[in-house]
ChimeraX commands (.cxc) that place a marker at each C-alpha (Angstrom):
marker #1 position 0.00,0.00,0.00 radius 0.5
marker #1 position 3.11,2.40,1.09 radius 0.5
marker #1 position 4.36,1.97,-2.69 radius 0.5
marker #1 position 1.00,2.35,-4.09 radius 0.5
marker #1 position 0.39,5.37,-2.10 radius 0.5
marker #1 position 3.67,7.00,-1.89 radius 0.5
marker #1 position 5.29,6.36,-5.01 radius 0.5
marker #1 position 2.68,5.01,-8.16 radius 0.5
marker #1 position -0.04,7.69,-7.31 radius 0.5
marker #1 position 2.51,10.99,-6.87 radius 0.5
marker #1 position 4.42,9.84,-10.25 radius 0.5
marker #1 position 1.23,9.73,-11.95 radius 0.5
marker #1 position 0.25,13.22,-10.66 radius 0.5
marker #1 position 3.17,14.62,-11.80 radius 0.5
marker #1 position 3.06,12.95,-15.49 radius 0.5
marker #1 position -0.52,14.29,-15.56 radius 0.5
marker #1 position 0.79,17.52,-14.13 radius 0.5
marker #1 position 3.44,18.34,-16.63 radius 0.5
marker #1 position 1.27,16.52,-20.21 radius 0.5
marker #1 position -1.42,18.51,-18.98 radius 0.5
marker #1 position 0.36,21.89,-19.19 radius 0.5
marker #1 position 1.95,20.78,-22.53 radius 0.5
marker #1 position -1.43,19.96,-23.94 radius 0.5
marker #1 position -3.30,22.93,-22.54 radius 0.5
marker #1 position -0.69,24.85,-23.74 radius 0.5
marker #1 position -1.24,23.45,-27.20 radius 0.5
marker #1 position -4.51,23.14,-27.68 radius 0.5
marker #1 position -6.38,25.76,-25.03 radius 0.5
marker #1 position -3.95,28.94,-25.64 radius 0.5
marker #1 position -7.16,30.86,-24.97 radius 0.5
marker #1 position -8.34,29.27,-22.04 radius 0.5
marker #1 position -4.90,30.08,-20.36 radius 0.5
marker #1 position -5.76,32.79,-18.11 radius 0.5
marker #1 position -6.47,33.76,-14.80 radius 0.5
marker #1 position -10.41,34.46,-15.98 radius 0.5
marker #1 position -10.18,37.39,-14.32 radius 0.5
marker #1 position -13.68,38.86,-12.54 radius 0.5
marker #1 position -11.48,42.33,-11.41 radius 0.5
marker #1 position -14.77,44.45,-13.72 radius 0.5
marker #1 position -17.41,42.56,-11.78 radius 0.5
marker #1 position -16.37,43.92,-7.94 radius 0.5
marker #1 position -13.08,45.61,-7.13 radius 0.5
marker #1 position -13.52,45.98,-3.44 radius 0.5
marker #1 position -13.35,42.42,-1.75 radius 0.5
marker #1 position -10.63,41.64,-4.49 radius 0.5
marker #1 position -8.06,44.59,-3.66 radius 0.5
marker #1 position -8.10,42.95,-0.02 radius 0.5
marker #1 position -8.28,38.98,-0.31 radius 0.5
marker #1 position -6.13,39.05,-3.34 radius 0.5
marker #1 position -2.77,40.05,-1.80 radius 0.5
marker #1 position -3.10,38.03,0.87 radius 0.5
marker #1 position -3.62,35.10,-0.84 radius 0.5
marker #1 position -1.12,35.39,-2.94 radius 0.5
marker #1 position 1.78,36.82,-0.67 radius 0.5
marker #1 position 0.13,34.28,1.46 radius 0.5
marker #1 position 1.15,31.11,-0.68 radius 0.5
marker #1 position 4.08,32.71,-1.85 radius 0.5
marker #1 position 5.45,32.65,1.91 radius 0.5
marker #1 position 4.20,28.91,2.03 radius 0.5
marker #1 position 5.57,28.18,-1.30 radius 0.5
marker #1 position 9.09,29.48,-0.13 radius 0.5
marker #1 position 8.93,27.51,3.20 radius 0.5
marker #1 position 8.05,24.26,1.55 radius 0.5
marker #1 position 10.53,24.48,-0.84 radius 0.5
marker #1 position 13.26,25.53,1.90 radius 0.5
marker #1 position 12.04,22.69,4.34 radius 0.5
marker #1 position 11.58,19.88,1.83 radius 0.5
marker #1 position 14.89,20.42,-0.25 radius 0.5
marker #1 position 17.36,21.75,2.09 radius 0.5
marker #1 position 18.82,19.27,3.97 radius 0.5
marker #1 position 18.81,19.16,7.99 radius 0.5
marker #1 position 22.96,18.44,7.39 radius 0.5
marker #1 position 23.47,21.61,5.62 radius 0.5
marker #1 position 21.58,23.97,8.51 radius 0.5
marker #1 position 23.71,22.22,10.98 radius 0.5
marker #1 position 26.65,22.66,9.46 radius 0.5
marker #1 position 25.98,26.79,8.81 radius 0.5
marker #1 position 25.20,26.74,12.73 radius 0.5
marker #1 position 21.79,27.16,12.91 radius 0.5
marker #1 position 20.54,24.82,15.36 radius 0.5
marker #1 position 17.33,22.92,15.16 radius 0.5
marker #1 position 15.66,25.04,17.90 radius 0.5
marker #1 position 16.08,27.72,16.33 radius 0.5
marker #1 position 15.15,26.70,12.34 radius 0.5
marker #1 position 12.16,24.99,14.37 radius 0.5
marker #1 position 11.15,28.39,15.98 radius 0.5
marker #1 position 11.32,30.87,12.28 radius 0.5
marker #1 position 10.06,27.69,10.58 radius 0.5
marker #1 position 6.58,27.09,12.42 radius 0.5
marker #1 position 6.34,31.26,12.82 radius 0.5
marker #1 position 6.88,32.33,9.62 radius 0.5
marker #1 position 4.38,29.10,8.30 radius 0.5
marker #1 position 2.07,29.95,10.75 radius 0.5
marker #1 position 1.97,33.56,9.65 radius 0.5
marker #1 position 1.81,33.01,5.88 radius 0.5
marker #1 position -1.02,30.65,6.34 radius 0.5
marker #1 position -2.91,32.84,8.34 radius 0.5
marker #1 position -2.88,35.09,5.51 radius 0.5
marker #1 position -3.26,32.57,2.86 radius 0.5
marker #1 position -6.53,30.93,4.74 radius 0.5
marker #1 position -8.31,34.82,5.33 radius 0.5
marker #1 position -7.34,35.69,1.63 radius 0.5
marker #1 position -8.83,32.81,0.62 radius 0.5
marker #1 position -12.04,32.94,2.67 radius 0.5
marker #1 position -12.67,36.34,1.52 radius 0.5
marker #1 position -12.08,35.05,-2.34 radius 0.5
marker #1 position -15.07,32.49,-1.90 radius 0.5
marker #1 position -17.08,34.92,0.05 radius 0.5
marker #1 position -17.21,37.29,-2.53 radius 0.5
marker #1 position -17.04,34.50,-5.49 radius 0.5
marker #1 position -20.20,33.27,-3.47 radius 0.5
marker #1 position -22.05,36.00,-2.88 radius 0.5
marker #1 position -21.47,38.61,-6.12 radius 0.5
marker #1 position -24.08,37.40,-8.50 radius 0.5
marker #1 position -21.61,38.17,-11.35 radius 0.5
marker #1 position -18.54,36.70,-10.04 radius 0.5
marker #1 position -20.53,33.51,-8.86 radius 0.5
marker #1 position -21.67,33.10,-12.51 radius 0.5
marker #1 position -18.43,33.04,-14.31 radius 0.5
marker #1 position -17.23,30.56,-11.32 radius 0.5
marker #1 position -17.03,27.28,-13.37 radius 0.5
marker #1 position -17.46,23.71,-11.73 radius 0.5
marker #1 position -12.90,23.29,-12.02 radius 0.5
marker #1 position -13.08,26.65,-10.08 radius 0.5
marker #1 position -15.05,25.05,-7.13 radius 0.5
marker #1 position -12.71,21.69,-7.28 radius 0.5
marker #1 position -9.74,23.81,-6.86 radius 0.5
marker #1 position -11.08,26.16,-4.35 radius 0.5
marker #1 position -11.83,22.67,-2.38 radius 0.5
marker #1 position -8.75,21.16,-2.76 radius 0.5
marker #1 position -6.56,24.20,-2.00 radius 0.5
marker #1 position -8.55,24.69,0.91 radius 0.5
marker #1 position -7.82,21.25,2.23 radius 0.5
marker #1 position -4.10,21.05,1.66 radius 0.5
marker #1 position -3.04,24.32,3.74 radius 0.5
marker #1 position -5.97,23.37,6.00 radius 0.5
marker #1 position -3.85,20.27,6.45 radius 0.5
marker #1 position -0.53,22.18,6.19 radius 0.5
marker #1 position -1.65,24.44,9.14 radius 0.5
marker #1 position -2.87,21.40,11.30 radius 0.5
marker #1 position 0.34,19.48,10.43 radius 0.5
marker #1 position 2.46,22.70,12.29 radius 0.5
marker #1 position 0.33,23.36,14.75 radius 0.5
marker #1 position -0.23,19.68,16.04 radius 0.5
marker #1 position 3.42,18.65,15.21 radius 0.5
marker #1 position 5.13,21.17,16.19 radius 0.5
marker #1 position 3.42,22.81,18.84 radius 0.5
marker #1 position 0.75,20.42,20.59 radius 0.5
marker #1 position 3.41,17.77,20.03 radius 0.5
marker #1 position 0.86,15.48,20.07 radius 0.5
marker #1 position 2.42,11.36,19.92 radius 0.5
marker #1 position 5.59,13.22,20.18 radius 0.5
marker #1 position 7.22,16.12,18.15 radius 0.5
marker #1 position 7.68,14.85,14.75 radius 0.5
marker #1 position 10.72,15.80,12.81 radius 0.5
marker #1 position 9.64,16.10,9.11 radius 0.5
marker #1 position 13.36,17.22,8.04 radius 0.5
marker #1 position 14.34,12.81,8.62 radius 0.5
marker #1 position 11.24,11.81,6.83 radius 0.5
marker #1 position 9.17,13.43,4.91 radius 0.5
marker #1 position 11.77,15.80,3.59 radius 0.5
marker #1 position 14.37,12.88,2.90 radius 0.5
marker #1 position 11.27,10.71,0.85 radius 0.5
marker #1 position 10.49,14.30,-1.50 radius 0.5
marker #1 position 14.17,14.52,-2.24 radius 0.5
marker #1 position 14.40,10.62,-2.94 radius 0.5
marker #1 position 11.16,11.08,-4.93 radius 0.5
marker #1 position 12.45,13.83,-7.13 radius 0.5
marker #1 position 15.70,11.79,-7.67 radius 0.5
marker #1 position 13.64,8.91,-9.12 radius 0.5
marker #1 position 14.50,6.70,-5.89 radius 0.5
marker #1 position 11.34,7.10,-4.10 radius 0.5
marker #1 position 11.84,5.22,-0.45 radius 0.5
marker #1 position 8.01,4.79,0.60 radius 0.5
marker #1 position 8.24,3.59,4.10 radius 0.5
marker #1 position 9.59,7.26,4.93 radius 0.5
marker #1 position 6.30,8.40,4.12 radius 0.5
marker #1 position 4.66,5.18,5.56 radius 0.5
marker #1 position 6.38,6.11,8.91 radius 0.5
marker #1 position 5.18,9.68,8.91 radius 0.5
marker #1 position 1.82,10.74,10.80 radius 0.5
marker #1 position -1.27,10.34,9.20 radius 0.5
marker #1 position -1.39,14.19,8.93 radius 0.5
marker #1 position 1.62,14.54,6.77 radius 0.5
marker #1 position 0.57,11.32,4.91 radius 0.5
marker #1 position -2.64,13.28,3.89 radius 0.5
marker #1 position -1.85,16.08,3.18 radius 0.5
marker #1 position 1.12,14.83,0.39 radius 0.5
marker #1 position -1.85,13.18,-1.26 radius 0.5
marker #1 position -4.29,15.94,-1.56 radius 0.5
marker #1 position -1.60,18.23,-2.59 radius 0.5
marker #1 position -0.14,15.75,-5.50 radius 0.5
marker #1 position -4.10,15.31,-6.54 radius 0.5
marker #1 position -3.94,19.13,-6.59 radius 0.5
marker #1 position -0.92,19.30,-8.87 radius 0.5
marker #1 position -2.77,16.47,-11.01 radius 0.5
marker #1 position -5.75,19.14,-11.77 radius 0.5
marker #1 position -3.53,22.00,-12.04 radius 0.5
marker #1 position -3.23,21.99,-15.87 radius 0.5
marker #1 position -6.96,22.23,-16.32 radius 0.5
marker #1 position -7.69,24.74,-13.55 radius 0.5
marker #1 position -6.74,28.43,-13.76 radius 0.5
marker #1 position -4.06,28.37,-11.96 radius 0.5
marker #1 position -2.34,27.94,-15.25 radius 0.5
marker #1 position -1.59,31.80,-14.88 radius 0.5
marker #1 position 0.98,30.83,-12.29 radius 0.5
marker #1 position 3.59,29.73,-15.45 radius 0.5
marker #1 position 2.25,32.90,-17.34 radius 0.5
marker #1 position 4.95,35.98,-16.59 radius 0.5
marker #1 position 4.09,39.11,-19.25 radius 0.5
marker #1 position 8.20,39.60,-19.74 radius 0.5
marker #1 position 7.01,41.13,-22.82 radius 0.5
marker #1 position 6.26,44.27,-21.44 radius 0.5
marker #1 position 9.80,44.83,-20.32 radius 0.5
marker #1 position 11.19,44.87,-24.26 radius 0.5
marker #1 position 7.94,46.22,-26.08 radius 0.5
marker #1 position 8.23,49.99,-27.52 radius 0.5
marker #1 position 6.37,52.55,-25.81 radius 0.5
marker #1 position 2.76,53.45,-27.14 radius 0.5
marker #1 position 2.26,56.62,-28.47 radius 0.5
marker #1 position -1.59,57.92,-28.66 radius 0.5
marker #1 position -1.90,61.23,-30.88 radius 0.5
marker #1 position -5.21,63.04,-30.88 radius 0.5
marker #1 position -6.85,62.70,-34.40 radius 0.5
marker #1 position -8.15,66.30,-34.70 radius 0.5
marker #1 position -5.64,68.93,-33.01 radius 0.5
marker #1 position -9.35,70.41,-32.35 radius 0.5
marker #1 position -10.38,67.86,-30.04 radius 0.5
marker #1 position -7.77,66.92,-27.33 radius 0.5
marker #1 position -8.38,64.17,-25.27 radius 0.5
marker #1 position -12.46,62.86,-25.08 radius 0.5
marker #1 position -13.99,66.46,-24.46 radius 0.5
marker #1 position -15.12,68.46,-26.93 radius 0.5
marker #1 position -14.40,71.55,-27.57 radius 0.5
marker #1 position -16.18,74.51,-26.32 radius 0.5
marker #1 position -18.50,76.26,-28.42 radius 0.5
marker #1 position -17.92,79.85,-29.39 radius 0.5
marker #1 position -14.54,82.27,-30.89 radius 0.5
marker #1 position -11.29,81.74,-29.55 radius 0.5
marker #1 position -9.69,84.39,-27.05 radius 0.5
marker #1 position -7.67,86.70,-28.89 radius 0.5
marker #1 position -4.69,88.33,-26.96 radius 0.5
marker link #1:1,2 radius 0.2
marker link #1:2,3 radius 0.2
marker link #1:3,4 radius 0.2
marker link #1:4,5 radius 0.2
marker link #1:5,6 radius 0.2
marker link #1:6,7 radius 0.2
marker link #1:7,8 radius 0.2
marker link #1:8,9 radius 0.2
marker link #1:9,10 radius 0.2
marker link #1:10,11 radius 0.2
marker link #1:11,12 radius 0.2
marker link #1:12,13 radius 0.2
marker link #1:13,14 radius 0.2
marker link #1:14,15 radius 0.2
marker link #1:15,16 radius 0.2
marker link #1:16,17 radius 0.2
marker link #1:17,18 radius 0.2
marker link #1:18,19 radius 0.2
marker link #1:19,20 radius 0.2
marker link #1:20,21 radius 0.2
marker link #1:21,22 radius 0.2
marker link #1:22,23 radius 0.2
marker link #1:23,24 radius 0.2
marker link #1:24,25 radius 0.2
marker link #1:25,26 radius 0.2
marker link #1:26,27 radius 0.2
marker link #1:27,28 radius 0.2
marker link #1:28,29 radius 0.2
marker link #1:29,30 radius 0.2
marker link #1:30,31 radius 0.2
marker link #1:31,32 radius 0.2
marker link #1:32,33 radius 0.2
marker link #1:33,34 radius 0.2
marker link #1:34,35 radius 0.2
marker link #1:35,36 radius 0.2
marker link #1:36,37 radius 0.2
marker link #1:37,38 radius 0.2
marker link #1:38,39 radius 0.2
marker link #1:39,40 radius 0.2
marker link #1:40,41 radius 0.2
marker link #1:41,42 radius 0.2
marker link #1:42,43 radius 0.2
marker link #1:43,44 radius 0.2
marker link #1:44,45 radius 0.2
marker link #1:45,46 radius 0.2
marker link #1:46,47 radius 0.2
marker link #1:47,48 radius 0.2
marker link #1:48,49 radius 0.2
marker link #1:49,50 radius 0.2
marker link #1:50,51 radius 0.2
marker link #1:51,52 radius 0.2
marker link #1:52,53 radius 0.2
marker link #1:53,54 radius 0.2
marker link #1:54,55 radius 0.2
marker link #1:55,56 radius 0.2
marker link #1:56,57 radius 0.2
marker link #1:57,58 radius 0.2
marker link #1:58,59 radius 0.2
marker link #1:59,60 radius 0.2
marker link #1:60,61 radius 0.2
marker link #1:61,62 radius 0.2
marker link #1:62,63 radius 0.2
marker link #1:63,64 radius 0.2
marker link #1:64,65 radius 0.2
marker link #1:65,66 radius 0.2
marker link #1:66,67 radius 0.2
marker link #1:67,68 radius 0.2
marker link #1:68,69 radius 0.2
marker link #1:69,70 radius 0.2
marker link #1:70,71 radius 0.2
marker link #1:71,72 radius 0.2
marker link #1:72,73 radius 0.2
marker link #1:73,74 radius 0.2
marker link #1:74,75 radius 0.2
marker link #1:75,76 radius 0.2
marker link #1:76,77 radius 0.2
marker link #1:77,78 radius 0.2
marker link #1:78,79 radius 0.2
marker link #1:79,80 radius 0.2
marker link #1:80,81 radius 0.2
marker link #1:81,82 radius 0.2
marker link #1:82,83 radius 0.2
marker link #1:83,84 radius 0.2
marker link #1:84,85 radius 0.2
marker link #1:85,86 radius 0.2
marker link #1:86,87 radius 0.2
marker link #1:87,88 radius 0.2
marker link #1:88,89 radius 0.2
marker link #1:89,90 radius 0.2
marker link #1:90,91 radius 0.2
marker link #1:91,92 radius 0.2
marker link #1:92,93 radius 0.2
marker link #1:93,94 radius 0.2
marker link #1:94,95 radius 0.2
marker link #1:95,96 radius 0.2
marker link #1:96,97 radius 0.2
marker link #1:97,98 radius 0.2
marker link #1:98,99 radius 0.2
marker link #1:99,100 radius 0.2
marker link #1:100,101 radius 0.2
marker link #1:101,102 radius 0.2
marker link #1:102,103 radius 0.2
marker link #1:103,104 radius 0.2
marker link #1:104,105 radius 0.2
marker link #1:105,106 radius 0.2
marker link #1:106,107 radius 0.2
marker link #1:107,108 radius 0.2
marker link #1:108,109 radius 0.2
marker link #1:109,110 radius 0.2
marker link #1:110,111 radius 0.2
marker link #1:111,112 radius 0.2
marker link #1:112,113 radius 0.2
marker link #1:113,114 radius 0.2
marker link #1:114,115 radius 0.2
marker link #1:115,116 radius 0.2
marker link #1:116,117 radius 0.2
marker link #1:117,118 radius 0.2
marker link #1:118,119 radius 0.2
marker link #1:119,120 radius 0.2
marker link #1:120,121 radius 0.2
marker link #1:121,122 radius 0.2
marker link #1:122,123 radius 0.2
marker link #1:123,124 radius 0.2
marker link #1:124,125 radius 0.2
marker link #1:125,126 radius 0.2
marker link #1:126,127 radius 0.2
marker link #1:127,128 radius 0.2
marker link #1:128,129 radius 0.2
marker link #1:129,130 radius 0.2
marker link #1:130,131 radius 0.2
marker link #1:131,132 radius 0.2
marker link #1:132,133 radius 0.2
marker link #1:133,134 radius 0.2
marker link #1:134,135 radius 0.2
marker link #1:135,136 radius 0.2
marker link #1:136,137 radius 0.2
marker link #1:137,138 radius 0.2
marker link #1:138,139 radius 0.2
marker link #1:139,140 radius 0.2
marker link #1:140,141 radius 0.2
marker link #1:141,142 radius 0.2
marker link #1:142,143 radius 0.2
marker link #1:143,144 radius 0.2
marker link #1:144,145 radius 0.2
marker link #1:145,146 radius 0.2
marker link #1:146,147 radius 0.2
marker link #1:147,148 radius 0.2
marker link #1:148,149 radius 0.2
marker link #1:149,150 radius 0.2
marker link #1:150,151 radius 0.2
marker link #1:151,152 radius 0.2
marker link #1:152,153 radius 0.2
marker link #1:153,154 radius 0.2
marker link #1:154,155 radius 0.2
marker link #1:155,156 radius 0.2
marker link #1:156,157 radius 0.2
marker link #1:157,158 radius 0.2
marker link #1:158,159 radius 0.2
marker link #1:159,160 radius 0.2
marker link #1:160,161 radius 0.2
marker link #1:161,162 radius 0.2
marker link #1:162,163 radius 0.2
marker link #1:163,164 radius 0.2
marker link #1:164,165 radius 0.2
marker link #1:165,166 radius 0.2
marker link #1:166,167 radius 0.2
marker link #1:167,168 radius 0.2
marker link #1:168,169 radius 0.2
marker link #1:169,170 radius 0.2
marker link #1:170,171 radius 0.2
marker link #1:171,172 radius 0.2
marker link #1:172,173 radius 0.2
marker link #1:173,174 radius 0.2
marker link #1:174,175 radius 0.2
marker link #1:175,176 radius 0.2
marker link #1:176,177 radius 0.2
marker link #1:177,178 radius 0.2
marker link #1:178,179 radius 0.2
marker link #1:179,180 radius 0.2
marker link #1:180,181 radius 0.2
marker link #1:181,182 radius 0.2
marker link #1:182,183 radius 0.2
marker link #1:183,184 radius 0.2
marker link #1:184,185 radius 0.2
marker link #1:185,186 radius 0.2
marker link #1:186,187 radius 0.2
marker link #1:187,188 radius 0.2
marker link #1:188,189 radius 0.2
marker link #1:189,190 radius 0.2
marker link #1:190,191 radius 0.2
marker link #1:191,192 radius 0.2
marker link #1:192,193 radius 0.2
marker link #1:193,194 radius 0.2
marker link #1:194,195 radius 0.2
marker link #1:195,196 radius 0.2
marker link #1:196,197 radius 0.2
marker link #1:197,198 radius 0.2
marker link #1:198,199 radius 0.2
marker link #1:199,200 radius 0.2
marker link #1:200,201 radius 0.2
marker link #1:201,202 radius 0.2
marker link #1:202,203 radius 0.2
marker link #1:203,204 radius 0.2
marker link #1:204,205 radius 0.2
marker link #1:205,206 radius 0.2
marker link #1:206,207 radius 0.2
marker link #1:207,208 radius 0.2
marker link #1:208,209 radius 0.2
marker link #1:209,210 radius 0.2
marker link #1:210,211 radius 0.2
marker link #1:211,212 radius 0.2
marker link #1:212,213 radius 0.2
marker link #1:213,214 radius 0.2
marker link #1:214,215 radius 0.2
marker link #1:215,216 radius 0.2
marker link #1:216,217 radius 0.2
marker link #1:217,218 radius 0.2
marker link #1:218,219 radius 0.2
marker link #1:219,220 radius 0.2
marker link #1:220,221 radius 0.2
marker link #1:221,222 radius 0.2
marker link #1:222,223 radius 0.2
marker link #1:223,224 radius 0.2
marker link #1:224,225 radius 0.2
marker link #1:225,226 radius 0.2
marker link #1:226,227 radius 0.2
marker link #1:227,228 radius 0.2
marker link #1:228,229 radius 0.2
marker link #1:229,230 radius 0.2
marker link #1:230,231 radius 0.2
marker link #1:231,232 radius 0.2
marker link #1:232,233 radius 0.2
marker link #1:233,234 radius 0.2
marker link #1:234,235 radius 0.2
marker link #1:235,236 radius 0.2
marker link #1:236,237 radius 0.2
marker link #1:237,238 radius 0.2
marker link #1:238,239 radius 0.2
marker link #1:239,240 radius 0.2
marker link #1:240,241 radius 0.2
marker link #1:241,242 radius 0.2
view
């Protein structure tokens, strides 16, 4: 089951994940986009937005910092584990904080703005779900782990850590991941099952960067009667003299 789990099911969500972008990309140029509802209210979106999104980009950075830097190579630049422990479950617990409101306020208002609800398509509510479960996981993981240290404090540097890194090197070592609390266990799953719908979601937008702008020449808009400047007309009657 530990092989099934932990190393059949995340290979095939990453094979879906990257032929899904290829063929979305491919097939649905279009379709990638963020689908944007910005014209339909402006309000809830200027405050949930940026916190979801600094949000996961502080949870992004802390998962990629705990699962691929080794425990070896803090030790050895003298940060003890105390101390990576402390900024680790702080800084997690801060940026999920913000991710979770950000998020609530994005459904609230996707809910409850007639507009915005309509464009929501049935992918939309799928992802909202499963994003919603993983950092709800994520956030139980750290707070129950790390400081309810309930069965024990468990050190996900010597396990789960160790199985990603064996996982991205093609030598996937299940019982790692067998070994680890349910909690962890779970929440890997749901968040491979999210990178398996990722390609057909709208979070597409993530691998979509406009570097064009940087290198495009600067637009130039010229009025097309020197008589009418700008989208007022002119005022009726002669010209000052003098």
């Amino acid at each position: 089951m530990n092989e099934f789990l932990f190393v059949i099911v995340p290979y095939l969500c990453l094979a879906t994940f990257v032929v899904g972008h290829v063929w979305r990309y491919r097939y649905d140029k279009f379709g990638w986009t963020t689908r944007s509802s910005q014209l339909y209210e402006n309000r809830l979106l200027r405050i949930g937005s940026p916190l979801f999104h600094f949000g996961m980009l502080g949870v992004v950075a802390g998962h990629i910092i705990g699962l691929l830097v080794p425990q070896s190579w803090t030790d050895w630049l003298g940060i003890s584990y105390r101390a990576y422990h402390v900024v680790a479950v702080g800084g997690g617990l801060l940026a999920g904080v913000a991710t979770v409101v950000g998020m609530l306020i994005l459904i609230y208002r996707r809910r409850t703005v007639g507009p915005v609800f309509s464009a929501t398509t049935v992918m939309d509510k799928v992802m909202y779900a499963f994003l919603a479960v993983v950092i709800v996981l994520g956030m139980w993981n750290t707070i129950a782990g790390s400081i309810l240290t309930i069965g024990g404090e468990y050190n996900y540097r010597e396990g789960v850590s160790v199985w990603y890194r064996s996982f991205l090197a093609f030598q996937p070592d299940a019982a790692l991941m067998g070994d680890a609390p349910l909690g962890f266990q779970l929440h890997a799953l749901v968040a491979f099952g999210l990178f398996a719908l990722w390609p057909f979601t709208r979070l597409v937008h993530v691998f979509s960067a406009p570097l064009g702008y940087l290198t495009r020449p600067y637009i130039v808009y010229r009025s097309r009667d020197d008589s009418r400047l700008g989208s007022h007309r002119p005022r009726r009657g002669w010209d000052r003299v003098g």
